[in-house]
Structures are given as C-alpha cells and as structure tokens.
Biopython code that builds the backbone (N, CA, C, O; Angstrom):
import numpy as np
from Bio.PDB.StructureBuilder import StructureBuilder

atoms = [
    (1, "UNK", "N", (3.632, 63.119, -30.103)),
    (1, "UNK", "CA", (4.032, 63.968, -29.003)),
    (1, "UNK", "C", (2.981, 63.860, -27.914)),
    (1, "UNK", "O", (1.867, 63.489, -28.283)),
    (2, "UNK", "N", (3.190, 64.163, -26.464)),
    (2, "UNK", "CA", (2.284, 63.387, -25.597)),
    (2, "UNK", "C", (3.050, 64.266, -24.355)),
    (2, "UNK", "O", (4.168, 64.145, -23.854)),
    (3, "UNK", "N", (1.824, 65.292, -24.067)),
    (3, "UNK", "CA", (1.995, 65.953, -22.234)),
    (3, "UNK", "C", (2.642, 65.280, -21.551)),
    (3, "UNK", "O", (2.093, 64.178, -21.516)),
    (4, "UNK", "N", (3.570, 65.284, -20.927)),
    (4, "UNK", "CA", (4.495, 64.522, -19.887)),
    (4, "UNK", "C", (4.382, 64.711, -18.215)),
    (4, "UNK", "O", (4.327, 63.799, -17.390)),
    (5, "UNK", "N", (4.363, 66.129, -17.963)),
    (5, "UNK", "CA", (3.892, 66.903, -17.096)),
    (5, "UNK", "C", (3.454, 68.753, -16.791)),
    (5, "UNK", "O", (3.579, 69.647, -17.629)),
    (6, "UNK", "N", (2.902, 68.923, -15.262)),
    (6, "UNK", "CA", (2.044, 70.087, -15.603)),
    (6, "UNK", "C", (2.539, 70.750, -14.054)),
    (6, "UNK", "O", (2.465, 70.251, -12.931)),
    (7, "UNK", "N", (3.013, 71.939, -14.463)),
    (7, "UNK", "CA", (3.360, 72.427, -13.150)),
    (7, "UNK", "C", (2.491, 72.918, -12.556)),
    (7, "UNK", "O", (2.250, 73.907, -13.249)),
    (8, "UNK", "N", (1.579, 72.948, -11.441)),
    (8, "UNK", "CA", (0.701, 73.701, -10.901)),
    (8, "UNK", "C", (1.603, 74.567, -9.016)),
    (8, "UNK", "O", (2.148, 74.020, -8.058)),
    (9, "UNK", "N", (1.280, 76.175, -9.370)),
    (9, "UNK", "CA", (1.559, 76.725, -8.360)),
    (9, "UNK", "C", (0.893, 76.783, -7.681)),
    (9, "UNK", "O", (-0.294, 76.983, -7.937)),
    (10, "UNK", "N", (1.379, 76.629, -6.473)),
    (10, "UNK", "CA", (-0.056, 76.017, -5.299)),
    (10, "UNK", "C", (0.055, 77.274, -3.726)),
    (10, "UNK", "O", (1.228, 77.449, -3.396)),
    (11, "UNK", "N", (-0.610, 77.778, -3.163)),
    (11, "UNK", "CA", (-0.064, 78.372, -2.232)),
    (11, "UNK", "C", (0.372, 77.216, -0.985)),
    (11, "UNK", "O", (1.539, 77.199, -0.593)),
    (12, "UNK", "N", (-0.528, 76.378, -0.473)),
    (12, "UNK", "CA", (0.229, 76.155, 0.437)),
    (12, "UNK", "C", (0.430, 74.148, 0.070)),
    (12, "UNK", "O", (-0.452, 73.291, -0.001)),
    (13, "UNK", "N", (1.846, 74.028, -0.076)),
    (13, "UNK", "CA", (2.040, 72.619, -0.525)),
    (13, "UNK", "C", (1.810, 71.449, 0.054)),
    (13, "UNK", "O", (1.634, 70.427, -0.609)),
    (14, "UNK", "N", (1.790, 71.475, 1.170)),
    (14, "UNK", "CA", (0.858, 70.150, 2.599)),
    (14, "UNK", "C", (-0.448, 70.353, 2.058)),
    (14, "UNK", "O", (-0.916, 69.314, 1.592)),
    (15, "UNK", "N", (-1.051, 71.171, 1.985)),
    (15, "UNK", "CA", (-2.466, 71.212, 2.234)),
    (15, "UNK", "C", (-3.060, 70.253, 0.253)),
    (15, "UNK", "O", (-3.870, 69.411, -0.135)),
    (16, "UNK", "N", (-2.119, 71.036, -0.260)),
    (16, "UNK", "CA", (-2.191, 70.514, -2.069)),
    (16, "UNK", "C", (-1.991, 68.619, -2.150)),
    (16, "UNK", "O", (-2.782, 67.725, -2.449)),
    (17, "UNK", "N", (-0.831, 68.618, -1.808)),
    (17, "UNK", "CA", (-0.749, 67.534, -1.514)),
    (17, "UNK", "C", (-1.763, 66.072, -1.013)),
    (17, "UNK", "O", (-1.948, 64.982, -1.555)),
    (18, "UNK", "N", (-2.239, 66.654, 0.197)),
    (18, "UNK", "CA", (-3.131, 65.933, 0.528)),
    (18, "UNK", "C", (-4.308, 65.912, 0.066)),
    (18, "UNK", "O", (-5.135, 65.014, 0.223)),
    (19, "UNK", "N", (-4.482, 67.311, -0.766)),
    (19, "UNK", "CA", (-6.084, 66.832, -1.882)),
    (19, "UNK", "C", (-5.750, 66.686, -2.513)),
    (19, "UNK", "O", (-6.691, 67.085, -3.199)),
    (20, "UNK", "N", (-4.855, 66.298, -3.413)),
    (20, "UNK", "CA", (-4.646, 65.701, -4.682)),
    (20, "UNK", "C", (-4.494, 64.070, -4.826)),
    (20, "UNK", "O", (-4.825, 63.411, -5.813)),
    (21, "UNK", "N", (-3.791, 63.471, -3.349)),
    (21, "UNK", "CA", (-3.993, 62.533, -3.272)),
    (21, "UNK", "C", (-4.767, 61.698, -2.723)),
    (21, "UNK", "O", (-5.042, 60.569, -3.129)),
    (22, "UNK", "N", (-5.174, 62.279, -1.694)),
    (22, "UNK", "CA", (-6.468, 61.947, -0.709)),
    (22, "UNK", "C", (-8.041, 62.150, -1.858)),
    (22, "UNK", "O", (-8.836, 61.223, -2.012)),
    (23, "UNK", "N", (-8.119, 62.816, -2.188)),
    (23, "UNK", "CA", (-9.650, 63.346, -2.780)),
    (23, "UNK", "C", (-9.386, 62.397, -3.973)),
    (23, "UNK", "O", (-9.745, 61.224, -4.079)),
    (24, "UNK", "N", (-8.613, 63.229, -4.938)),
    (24, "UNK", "CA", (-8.342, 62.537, -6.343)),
    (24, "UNK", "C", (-7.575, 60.983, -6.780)),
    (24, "UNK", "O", (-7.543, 60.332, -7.824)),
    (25, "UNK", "N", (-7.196, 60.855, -5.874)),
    (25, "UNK", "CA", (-6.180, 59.589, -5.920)),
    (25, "UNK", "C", (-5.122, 59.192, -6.467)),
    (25, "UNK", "O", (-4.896, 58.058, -6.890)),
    (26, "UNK", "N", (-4.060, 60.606, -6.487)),
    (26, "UNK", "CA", (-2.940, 60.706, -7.549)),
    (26, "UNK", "C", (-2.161, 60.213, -6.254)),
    (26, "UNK", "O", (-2.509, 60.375, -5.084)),
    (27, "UNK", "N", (-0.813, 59.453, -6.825)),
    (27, "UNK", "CA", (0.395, 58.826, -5.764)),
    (27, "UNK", "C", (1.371, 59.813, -5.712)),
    (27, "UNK", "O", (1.904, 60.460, -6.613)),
    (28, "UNK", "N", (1.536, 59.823, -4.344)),
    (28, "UNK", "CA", (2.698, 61.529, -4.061)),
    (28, "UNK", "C", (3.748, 60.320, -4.532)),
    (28, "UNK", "O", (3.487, 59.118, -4.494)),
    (29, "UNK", "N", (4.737, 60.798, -4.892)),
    (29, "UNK", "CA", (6.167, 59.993, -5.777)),
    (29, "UNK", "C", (7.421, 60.701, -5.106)),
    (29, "UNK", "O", (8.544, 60.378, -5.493)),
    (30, "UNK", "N", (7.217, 61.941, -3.814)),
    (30, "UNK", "CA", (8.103, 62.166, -3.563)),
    (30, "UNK", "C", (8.355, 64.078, -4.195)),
    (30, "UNK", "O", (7.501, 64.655, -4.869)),
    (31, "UNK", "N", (9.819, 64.782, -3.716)),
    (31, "UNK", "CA", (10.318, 65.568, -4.219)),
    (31, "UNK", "C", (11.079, 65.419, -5.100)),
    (31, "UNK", "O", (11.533, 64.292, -5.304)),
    (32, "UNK", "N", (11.552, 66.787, -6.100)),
    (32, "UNK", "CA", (12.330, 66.960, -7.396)),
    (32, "UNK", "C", (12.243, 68.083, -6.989)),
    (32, "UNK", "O", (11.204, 68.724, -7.150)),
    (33, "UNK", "N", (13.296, 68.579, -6.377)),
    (33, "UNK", "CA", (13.836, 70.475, -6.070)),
    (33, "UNK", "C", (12.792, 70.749, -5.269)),
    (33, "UNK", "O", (12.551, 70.196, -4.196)),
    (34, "UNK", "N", (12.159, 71.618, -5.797)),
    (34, "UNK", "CA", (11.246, 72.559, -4.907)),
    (34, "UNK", "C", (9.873, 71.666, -5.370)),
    (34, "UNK", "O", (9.290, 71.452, -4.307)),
    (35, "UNK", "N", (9.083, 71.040, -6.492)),
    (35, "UNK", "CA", (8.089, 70.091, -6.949)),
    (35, "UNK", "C", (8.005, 68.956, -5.572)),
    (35, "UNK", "O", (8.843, 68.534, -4.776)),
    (36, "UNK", "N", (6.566, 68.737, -5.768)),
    (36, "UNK", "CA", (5.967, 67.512, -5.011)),
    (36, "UNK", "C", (5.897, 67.010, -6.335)),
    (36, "UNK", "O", (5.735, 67.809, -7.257)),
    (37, "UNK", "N", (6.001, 65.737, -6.566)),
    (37, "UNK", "CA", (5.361, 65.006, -7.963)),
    (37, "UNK", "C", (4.624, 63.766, -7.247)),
    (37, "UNK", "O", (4.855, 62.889, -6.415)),
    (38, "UNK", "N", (3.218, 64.406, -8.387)),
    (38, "UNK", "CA", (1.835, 63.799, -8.042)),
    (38, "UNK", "C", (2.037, 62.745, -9.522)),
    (38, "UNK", "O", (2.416, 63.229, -10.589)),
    (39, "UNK", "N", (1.771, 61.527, -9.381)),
    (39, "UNK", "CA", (1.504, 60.467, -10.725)),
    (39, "UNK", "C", (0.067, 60.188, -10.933)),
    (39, "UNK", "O", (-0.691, 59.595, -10.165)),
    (40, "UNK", "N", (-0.111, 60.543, -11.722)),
    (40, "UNK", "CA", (-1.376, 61.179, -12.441)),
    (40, "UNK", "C", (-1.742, 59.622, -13.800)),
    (40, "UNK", "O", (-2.826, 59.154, -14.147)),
    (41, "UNK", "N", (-0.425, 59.267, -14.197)),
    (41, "UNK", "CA", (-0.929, 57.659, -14.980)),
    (41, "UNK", "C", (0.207, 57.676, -15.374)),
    (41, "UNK", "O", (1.003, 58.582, -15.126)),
    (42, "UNK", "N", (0.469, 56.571, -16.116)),
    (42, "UNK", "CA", (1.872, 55.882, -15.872)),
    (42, "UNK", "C", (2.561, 56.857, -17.063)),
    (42, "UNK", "O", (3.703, 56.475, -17.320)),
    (43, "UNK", "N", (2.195, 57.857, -17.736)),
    (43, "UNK", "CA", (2.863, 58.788, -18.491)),
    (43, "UNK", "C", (3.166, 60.159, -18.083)),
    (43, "UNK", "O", (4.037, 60.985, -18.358)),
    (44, "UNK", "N", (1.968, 60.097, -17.207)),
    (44, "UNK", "CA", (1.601, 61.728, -16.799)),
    (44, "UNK", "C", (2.093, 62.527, -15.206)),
    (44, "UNK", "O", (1.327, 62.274, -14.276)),
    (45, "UNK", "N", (2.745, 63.024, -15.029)),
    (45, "UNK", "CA", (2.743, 63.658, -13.536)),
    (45, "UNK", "C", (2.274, 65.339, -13.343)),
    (45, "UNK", "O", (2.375, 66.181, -14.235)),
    (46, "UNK", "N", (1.854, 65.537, -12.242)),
    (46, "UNK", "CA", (1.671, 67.022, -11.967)),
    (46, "UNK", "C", (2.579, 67.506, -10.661)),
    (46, "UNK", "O", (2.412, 67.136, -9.499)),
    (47, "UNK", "N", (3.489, 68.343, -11.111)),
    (47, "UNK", "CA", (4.489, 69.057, -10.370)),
    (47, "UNK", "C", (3.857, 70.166, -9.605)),
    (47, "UNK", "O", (3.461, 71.186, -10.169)),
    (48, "UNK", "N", (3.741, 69.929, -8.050)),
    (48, "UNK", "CA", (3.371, 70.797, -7.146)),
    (48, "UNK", "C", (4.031, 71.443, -6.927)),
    (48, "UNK", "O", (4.917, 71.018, -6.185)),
    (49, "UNK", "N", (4.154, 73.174, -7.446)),
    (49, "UNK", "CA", (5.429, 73.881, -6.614)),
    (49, "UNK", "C", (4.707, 75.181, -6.064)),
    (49, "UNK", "O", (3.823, 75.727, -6.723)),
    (50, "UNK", "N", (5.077, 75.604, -4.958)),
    (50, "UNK", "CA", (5.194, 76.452, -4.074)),
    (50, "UNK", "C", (5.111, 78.171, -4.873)),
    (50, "UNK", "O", (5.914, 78.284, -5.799)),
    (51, "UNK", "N", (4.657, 78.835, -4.726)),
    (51, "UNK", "CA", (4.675, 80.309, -5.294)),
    (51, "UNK", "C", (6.120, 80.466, -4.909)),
    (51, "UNK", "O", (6.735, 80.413, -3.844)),
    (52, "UNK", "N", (6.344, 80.617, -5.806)),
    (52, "UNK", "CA", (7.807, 81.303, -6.327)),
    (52, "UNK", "C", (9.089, 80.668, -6.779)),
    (52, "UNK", "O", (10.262, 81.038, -6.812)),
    (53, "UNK", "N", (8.503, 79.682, -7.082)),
    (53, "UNK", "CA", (9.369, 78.415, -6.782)),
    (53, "UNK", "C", (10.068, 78.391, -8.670)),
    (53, "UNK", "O", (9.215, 78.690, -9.505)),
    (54, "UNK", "N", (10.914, 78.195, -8.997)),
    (54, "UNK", "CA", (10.937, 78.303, -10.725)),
    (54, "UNK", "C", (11.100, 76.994, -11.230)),
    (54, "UNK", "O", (11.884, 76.172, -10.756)),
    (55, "UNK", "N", (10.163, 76.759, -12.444)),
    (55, "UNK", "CA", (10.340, 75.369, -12.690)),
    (55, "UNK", "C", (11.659, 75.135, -13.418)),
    (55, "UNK", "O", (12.325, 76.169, -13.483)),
    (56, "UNK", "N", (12.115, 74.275, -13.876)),
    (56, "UNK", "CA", (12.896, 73.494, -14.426)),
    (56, "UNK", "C", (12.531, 71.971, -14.986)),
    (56, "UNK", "O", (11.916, 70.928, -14.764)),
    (57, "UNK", "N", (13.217, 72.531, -15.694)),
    (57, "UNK", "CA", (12.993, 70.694, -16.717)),
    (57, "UNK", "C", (14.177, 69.929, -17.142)),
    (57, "UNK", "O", (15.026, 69.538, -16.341)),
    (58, "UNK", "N", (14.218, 69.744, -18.268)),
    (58, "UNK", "CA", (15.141, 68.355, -18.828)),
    (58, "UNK", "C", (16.793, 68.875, -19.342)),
    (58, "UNK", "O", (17.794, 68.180, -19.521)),
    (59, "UNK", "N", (16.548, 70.797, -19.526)),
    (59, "UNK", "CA", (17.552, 70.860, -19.927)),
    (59, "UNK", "C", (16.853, 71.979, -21.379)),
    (59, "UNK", "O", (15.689, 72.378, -21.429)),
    (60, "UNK", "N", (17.965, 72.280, -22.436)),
    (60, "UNK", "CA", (17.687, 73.290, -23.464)),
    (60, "UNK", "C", (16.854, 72.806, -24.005)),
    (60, "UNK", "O", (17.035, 71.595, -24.134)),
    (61, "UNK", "N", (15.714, 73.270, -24.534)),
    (61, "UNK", "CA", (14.715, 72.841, -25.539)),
    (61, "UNK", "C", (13.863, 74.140, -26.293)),
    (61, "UNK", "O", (13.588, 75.216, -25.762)),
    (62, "UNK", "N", (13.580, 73.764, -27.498)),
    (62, "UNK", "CA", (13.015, 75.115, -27.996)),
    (62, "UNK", "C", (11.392, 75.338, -27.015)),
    (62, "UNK", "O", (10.871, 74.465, -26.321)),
    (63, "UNK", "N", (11.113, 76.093, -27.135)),
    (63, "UNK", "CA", (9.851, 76.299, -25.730)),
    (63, "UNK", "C", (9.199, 77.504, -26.304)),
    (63, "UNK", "O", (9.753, 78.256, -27.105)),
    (64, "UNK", "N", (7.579, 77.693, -25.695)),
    (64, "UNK", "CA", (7.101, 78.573, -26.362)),
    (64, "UNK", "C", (6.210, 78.701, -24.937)),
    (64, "UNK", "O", (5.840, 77.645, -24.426)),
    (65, "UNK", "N", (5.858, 79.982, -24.284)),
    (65, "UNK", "CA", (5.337, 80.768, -23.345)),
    (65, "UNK", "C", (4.333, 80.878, -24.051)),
    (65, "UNK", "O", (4.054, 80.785, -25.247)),
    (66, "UNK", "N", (3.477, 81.243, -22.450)),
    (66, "UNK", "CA", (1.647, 82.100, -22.654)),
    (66, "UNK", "C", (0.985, 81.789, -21.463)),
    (66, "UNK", "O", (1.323, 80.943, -20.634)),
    (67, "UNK", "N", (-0.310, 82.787, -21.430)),
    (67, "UNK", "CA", (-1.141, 82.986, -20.471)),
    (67, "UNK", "C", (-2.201, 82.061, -20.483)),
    (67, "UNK", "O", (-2.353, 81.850, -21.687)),
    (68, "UNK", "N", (-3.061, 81.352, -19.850)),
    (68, "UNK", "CA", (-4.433, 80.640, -19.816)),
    (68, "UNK", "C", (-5.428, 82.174, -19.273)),
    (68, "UNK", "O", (-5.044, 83.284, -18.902)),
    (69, "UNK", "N", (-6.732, 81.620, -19.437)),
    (69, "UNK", "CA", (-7.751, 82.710, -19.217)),
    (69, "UNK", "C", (-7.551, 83.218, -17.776)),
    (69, "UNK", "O", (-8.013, 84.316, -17.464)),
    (70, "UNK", "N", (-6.896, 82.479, -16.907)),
    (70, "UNK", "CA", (-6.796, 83.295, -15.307)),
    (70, "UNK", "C", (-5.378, 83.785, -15.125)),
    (70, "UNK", "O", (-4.962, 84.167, -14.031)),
    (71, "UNK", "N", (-4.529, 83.760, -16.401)),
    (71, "UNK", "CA", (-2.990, 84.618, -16.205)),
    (71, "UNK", "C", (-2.330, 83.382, -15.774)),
    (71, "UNK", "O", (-1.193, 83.723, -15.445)),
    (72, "UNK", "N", (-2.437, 82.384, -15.643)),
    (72, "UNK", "CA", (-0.897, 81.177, -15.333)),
    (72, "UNK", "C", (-0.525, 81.179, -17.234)),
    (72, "UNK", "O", (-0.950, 81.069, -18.384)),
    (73, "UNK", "N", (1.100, 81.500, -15.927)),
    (73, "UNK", "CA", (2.124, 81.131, -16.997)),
    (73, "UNK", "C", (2.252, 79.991, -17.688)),
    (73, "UNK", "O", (2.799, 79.408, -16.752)),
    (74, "UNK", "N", (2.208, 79.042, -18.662)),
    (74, "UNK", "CA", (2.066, 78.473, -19.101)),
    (74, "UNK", "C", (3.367, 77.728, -20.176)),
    (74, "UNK", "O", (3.296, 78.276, -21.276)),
    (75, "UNK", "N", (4.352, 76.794, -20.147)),
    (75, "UNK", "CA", (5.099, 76.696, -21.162)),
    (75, "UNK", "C", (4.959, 75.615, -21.650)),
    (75, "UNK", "O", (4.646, 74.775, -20.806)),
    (76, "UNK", "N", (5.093, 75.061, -23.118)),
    (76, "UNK", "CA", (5.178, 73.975, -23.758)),
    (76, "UNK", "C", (6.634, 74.106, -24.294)),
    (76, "UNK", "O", (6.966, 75.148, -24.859)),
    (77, "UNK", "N", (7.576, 73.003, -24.123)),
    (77, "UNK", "CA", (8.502, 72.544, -24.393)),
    (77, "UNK", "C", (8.899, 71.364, -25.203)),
    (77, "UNK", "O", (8.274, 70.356, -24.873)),
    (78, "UNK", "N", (9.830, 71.173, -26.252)),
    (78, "UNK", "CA", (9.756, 70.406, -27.202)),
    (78, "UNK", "C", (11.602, 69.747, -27.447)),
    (78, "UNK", "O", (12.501, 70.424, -27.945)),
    (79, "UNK", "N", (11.766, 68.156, -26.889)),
    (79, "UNK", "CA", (12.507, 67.309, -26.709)),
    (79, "UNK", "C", (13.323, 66.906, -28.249)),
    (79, "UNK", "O", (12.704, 66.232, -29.072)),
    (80, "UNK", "N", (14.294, 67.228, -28.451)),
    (80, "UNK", "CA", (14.911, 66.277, -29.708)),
    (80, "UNK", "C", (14.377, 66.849, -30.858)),
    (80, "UNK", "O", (14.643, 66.376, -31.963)),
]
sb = StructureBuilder()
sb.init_structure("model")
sb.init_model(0)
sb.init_chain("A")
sb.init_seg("    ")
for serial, (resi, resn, name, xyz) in enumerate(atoms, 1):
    if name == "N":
        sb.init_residue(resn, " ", resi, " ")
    sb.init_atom(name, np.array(xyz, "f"), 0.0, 1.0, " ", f" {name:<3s}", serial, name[0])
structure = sb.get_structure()
C-alpha cells in the first residue's frame, strides 16, 4: 500500500501554487474540481484546495478520519 496523494488547505491558491512550484520544484499538472495538483514524483501528488473547498476522491472506500497535532483533518482511504 503506498500514499497516492495529500490534500493540503491553503488560504490563498495563486500564492500556494507558486511556492510549491517555484521554491520546491513540484510541476503544477493543472485543475481537478476545486484542487491545483502539484506532482510531487511519479506516484505522489499534493492537492491544493482552497478553504472550504471538500475533497473528493475515487469514489466509496472504507476510510478512517483524524486530527494531526495542529487540528487538520486528516483521511486515509483504502482501494479494493
């Protein structure tokens, strides 16, 4: 099993954008709904979305919620 991607809520999405790819050197890949997707390596992406924005994924999967130490919501989701 292997992280696929990581939603990060960003306040303002131009400004995210351009340090993620400018500073860090991730390839903007474009939109998916309300997500910027940043390619992070040829497995990995990080989904830029906007405060308030609700993620979405692949479809039904069993999934399990939680907090990190600064309160982001957090879900792991599990395919097949």
């Amino acid at each position: 099993m292997q992280l696929d991607h990581l939603i990060l809520h960003v306040n303002d999405l131009d400004a995210s954008v351009d340090f993620y790819t400018r500073i860090l050197g991730f390839a903007h890949e474009g939109t998916q709904g309300p997500f910027a997707v940043l390619r992070v390596s040829p497995d990995f992406t990080l989904q830029l979305a906007p405060w308030g924005a609700e993620a979405g994924a692949r479809g039904l999967a069993k999934a399990i919620y939680f907090s990190d130490p600064n309160q982001h919501l957090l879900e792991i989701r599990c395919y097949g």
